[in-house]
C-alpha positions as a printed NumPy array, in Angstrom:
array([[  34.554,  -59.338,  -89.58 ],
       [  37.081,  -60.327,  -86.845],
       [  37.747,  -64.256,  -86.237],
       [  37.902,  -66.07 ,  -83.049],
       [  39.178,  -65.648,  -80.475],
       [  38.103,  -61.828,  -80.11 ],
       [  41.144,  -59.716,  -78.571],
       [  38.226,  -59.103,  -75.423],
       [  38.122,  -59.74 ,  -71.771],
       [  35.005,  -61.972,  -70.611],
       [  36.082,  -62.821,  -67.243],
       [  34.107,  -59.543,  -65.652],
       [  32.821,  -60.249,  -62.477],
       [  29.387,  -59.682,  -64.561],
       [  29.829,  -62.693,  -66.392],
       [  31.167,  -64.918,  -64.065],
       [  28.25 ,  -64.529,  -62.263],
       [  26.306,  -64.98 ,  -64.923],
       [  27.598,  -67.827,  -66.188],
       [  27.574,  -69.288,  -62.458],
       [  23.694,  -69.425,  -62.862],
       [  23.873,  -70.657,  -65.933],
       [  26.326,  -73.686,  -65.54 ],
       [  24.073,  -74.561,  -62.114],
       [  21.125,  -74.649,  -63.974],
       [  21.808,  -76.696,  -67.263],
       [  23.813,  -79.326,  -64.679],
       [  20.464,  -79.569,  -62.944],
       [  18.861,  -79.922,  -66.041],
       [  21.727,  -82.816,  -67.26 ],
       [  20.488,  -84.468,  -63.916],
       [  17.117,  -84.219,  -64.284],
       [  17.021,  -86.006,  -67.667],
       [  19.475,  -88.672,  -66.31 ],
       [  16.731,  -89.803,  -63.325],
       [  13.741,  -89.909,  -65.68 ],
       [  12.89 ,  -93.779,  -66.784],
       [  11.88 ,  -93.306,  -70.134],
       [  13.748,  -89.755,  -71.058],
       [  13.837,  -90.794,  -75.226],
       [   9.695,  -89.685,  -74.268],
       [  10.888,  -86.184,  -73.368],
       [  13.803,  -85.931,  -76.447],
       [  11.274,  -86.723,  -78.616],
       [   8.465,  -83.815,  -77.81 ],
       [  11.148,  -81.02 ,  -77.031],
       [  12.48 ,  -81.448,  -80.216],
       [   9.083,  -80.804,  -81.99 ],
       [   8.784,  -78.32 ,  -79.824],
       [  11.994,  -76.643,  -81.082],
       [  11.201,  -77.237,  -84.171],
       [   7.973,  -74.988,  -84.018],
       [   9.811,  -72.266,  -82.242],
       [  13.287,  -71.728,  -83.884],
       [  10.62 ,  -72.102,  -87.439],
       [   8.561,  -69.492,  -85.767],
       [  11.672,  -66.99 ,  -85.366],
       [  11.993,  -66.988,  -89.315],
       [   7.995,  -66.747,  -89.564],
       [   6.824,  -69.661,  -90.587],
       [   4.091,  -69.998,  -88.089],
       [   2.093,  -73.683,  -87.739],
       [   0.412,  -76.073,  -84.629],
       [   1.46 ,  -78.644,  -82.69 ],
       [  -1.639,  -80.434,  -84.209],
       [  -0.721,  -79.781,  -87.608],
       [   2.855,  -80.711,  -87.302],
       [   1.839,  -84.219,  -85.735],
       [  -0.716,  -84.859,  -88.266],
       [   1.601,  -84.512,  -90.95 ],
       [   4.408,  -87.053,  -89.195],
       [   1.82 ,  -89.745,  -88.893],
       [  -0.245,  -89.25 ,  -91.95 ],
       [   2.847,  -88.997,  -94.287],
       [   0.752,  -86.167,  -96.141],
       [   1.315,  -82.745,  -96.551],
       [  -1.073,  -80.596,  -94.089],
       [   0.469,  -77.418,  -94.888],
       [   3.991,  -75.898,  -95.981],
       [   4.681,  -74.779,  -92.641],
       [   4.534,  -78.552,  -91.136],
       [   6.253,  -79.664,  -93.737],
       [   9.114,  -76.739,  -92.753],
       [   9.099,  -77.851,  -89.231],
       [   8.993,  -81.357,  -89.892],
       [  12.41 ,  -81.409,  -91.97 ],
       [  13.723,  -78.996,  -89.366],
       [  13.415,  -81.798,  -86.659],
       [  14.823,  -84.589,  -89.208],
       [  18.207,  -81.379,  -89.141],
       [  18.273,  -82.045,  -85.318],
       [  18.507,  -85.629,  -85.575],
       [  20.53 ,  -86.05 ,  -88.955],
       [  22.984,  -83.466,  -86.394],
       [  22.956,  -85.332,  -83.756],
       [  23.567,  -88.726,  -85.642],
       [  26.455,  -87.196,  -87.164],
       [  28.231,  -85.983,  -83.893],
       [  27.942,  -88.863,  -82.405],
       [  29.738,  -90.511,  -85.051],
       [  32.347,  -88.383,  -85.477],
       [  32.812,  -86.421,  -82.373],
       [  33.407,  -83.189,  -83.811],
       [  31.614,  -80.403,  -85.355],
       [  32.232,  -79.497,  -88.804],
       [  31.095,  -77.061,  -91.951],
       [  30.535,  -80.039,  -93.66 ],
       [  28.304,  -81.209,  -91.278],
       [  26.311,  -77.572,  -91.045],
       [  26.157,  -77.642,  -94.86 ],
       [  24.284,  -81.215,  -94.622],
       [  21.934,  -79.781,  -91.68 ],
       [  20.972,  -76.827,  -93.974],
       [  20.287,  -78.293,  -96.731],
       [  18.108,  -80.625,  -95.386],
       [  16.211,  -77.483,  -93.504],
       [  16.018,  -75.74 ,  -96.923],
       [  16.469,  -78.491, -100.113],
       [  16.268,  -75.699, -102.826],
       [  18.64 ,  -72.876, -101.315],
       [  21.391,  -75.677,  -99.99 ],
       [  25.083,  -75.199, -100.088],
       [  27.733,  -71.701,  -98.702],
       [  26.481,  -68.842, -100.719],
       [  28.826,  -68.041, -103.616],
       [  26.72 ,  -64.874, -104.727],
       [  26.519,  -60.756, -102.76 ],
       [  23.471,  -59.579, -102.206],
       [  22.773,  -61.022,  -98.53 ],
       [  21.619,  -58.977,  -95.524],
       [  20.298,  -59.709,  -92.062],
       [  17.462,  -57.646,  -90.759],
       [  15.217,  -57.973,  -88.052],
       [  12.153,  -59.512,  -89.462],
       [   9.458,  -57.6  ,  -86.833],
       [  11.247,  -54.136,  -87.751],
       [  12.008,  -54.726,  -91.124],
       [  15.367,  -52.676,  -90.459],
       [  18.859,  -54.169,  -91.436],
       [  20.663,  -55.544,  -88.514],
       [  23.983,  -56.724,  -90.159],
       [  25.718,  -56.953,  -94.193],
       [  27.332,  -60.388,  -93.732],
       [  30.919,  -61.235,  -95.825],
       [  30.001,  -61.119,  -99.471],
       [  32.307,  -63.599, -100.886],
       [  32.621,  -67.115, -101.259],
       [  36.23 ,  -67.226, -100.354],
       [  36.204,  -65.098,  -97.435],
       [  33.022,  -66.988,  -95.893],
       [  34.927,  -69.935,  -95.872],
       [  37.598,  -69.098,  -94.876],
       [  35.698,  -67.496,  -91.736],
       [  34.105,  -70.463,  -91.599],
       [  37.024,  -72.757,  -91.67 ],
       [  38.507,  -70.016,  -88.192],
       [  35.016,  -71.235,  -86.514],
       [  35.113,  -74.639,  -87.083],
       [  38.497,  -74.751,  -85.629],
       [  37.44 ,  -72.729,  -82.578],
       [  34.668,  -75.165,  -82.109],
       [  36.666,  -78.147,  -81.916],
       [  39.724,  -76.977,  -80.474],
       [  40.34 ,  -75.87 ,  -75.884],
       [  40.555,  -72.252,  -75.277],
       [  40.723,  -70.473,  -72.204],
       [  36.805,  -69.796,  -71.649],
       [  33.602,  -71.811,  -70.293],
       [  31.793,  -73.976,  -73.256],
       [  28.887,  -71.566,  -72.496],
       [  31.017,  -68.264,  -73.008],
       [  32.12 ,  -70.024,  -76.29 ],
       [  28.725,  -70.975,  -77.188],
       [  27.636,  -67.469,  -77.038],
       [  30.671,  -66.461,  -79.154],
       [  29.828,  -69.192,  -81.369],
       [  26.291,  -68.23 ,  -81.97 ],
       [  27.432,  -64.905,  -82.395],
       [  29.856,  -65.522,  -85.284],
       [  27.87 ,  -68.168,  -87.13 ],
       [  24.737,  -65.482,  -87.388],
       [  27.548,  -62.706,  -88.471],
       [  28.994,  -64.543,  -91.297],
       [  25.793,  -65.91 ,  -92.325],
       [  27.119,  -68.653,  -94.86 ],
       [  23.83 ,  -69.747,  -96.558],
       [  21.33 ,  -68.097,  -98.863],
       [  18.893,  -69.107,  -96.191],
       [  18.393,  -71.235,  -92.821],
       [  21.08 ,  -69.395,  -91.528],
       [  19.352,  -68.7  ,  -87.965],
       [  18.043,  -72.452,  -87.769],
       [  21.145,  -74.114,  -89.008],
       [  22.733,  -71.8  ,  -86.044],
       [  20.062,  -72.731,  -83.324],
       [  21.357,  -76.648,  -83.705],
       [  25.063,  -75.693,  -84.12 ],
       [  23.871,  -74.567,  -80.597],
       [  22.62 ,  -77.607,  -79.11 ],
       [  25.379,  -79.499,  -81.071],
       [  28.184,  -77.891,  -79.368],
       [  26.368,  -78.451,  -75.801],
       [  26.533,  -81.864,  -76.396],
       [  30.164,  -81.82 ,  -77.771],
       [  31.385,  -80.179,  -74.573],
       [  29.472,  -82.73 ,  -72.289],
       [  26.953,  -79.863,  -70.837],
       [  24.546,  -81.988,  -71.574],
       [  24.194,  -85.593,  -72.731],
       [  20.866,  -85.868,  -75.244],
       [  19.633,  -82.47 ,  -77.484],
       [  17.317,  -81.278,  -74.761],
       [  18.32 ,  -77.504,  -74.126],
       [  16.746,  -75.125,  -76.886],
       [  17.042,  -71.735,  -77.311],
       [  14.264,  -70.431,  -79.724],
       [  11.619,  -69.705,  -77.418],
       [  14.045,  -67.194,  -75.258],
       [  15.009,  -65.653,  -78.654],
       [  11.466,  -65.374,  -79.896],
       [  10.243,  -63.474,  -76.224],
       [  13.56 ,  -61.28 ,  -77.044],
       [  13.646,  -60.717,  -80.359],
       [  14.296,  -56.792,  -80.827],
       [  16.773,  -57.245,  -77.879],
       [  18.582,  -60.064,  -79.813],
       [  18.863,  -58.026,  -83.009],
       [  19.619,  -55.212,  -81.594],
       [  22.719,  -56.424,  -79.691],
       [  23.822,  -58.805,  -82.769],
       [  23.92 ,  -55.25 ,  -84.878],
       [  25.593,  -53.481,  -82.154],
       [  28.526,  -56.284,  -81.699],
       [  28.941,  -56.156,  -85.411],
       [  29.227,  -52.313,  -85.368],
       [  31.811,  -52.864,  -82.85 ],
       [  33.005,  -55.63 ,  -81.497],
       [  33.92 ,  -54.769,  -77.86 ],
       [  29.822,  -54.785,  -76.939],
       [  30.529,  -58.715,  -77.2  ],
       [  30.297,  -59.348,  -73.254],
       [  26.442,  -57.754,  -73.489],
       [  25.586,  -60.711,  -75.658],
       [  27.17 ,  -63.135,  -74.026],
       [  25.396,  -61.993,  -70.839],
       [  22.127,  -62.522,  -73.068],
       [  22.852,  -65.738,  -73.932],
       [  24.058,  -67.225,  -70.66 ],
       [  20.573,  -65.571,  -69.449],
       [  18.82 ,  -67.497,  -72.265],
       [  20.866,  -70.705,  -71.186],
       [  19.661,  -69.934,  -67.427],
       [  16.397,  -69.095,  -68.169],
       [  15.618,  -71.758,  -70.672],
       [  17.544,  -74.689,  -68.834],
       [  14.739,  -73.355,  -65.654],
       [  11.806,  -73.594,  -68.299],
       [  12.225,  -77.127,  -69.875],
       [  13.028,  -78.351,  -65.749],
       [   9.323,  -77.577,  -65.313],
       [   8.318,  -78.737,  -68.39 ],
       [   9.889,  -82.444,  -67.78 ],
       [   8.296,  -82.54 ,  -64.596],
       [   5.184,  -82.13 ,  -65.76 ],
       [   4.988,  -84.361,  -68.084],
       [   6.617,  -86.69 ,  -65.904],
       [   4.043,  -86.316,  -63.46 ],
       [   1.364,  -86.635,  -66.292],
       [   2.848,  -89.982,  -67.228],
       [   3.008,  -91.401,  -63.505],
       [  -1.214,  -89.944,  -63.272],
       [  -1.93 ,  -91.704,  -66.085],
       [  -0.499,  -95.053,  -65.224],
       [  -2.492,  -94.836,  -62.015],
       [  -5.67 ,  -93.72 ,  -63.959],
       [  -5.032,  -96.696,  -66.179],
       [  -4.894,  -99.491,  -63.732],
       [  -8.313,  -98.149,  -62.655],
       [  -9.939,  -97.543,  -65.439],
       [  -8.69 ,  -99.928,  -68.492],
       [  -6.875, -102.363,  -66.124],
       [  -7.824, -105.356,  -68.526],
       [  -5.26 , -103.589,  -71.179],
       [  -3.284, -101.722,  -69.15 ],
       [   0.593, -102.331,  -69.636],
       [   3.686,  -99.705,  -69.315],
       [   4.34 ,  -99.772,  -73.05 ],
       [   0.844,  -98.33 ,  -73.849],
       [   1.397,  -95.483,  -71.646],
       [   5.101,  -94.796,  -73.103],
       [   3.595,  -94.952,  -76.916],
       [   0.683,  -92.26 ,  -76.398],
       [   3.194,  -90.028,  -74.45 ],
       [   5.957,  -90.565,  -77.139],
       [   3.163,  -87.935,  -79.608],
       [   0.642,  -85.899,  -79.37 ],
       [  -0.879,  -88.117,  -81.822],
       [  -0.699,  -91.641,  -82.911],
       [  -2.732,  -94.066,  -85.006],
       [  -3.734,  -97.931,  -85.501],
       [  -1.012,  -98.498,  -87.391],
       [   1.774,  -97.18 ,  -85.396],
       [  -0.213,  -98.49 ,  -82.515],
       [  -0.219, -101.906,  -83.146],
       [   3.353, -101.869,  -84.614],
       [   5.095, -100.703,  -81.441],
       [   3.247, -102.625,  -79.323],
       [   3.557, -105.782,  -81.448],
       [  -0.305, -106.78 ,  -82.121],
       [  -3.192, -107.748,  -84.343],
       [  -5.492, -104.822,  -85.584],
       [  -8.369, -105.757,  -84.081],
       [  -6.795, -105.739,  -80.833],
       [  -5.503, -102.499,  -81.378],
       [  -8.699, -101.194,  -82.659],
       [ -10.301, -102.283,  -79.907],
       [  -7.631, -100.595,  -77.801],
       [  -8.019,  -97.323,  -78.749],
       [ -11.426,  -97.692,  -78.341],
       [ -11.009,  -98.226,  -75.008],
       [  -8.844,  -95.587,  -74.205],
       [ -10.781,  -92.806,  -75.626],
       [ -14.014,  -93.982,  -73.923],
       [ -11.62 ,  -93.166,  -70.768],
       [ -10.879,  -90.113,  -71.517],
       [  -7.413,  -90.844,  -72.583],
       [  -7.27 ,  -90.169,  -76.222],
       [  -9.7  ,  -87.981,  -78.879],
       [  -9.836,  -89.284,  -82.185],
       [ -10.031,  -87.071,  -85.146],
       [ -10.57 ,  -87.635,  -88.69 ],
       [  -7.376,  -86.591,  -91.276],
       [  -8.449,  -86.952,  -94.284],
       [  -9.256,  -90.534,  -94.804],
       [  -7.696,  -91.522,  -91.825],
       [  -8.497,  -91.435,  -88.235],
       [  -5.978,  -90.304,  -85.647],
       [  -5.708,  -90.441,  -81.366],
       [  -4.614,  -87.103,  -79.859],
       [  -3.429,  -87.278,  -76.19 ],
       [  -5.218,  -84.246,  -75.086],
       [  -3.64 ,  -83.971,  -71.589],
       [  -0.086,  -83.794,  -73.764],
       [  -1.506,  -80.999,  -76.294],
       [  -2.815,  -78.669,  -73.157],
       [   1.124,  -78.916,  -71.659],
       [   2.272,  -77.801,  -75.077],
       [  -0.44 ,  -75.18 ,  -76.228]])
């Protein structure tokens, strides 16, 4: 494997165009956050919806549903959910961490993998590892075999990361991407681990301010294409500029996608409120509508804990509100939980 910088010109009129699109579109994504009132509402469900997708690339396959149930039941619904679930706690624990230290480092990867796979954690110290293209079964890339010479590819990245070079953040960020996949440090959690170094570095470059801009779902609908070019950059290295141009589509593309998706749920939020005054005006208050929009699914508990009041009140809340058409209660186990149906349609 070659380290970064690659010896390679990206400023073809290709690109540039390219990444013209893509640098328009993620600033009016940036803005669009910045002018919602509550946008910690939107952080919160894109993330779980991340979660789902970049879990789904690897094949672990679950619901919306069952991935909320499990967050507010505190049980295991299945080991999918639970994947997903510690995936999203990677995102934050990320997050958390470059905020506090303003740089990206292995160190910090090593702590977001092992929290996305608690038995396999830590840089892989034994051969044996191979990536392949889990819809074609075929082998798309032999990573570095050694301890030593991971790390020490690893310890080229972090400084190309974290230190100003002559390209866009979103040129790097396909490079990036690129590289971390190709060395492939850990025994597994390699491709989610890589999908947060992602929206880590985003942030890190001031593309964007929160983790809103995910790239699993373009990577899922593109799958064979994605292999395909990460096996034919690795066979040789001057095919880099195709993947960038993939990426910075992704980044266009994507940054388009979860535009729409903000304003709908923004405009889903402002509909309710309305409905609300009409229908439950004797309740009705703005933190009511910014809890049941904060999850598909909440509960008494949570309910009356955010909202600051007695259970009875709260029971007699939620009664309210699903009379109205506003919430469906189900039955988990022993407990009963309030799905925000309107939310669930968006996401499904």
């Amino acid at each position: 494997m070659k380290k970064l910088p690659f010896d390679i010109n990206l400023d073809t009129i290709e690109i540039l165009k390219a990444l013209n699109n893509a640098n328009h579109s993620i600033g009016e994504l940036k803005g669009v956050m910045n002018l919602l009132p509550n946008p910690n509402i939107i952080l919160s469900l894109l993330s779980i919806g991340e979660s789902k997708d970049s879990s789904a690339i690897e094949n672990i396959i679950t619901t919306y549903e069952d991935i909320y149930k499990e967050m507010i039941t505190k049980k295991p619904i299945n080991k999918s959910a639970k994947e997903v679930n510690a995936y999203k706690k990677a995102i934050d624990l990320g997050f958390e961490k470059l905020k506090a230290k303003g740089f990206i480092s292995t160190n910090i990867l090593v702590e977001i993998q092992k929290l996305i796979e608690p038995n396999k954690g830590g840089i892989r110290k034994l051969p044996g590892t191979i990536i392949k293209n889990m819809e074609t079964n075929q082998i798309v890339h032999t990573p570095p075999q050694s301890e030593s010479e991971i790390r020490n590819l690893l310890h080229n990245l972090e400084q190309f990361i974290n230190e100003d070079n002559s390209y866009d953040p979103l040129v790097n960020l396909a490079l990036i991407h690129f590289q971390f996949e190709s060395i492939h440090p850990f025994y597994d959690g390699n491709g989610r681990t890589g999908r947060i170094l992602n929206i880590l570095y985003l942030v890190l470059q001031n593309k964007i301010d929160q983790p809103i801009l995910y790239l699993s779902k373009y990577i899922i609908e593109n799958k064979n294409e994605y292999y395909d070019l990460l096996k034919s950059c690795n066979q040789n290295i001057k095919n880099i500029p195709q993947f960038v141009l993939f990426l910075l589509k992704g980044i266009y593309e994507t940054s388009k996608y979860t535009i729409s998706m903000i304003l709908r749920i923004n405009e889903l939020i402002n509909l309710t409120k309305e409905e609300m005054k009409s229908r439950v005006k004797d309740i009705y208050s703005d933190q009511i509508v910014i809890h049941i929009f904060s999850y598909l699914y909440t509960k008494n508990e949570f309910f009356r804990e955010q909202l600051n009041i007695s259970r009875p009140t709260a029971t007699k809340y939620l009664k309210a509100l699903e009379a109205n058409g506003f919430l469906v209660s189900e039955r988990v186990g022993k407990e009963v939980v309030y799905k925000n149906i309107q939310l669930v349609n968006i996401f499904n």
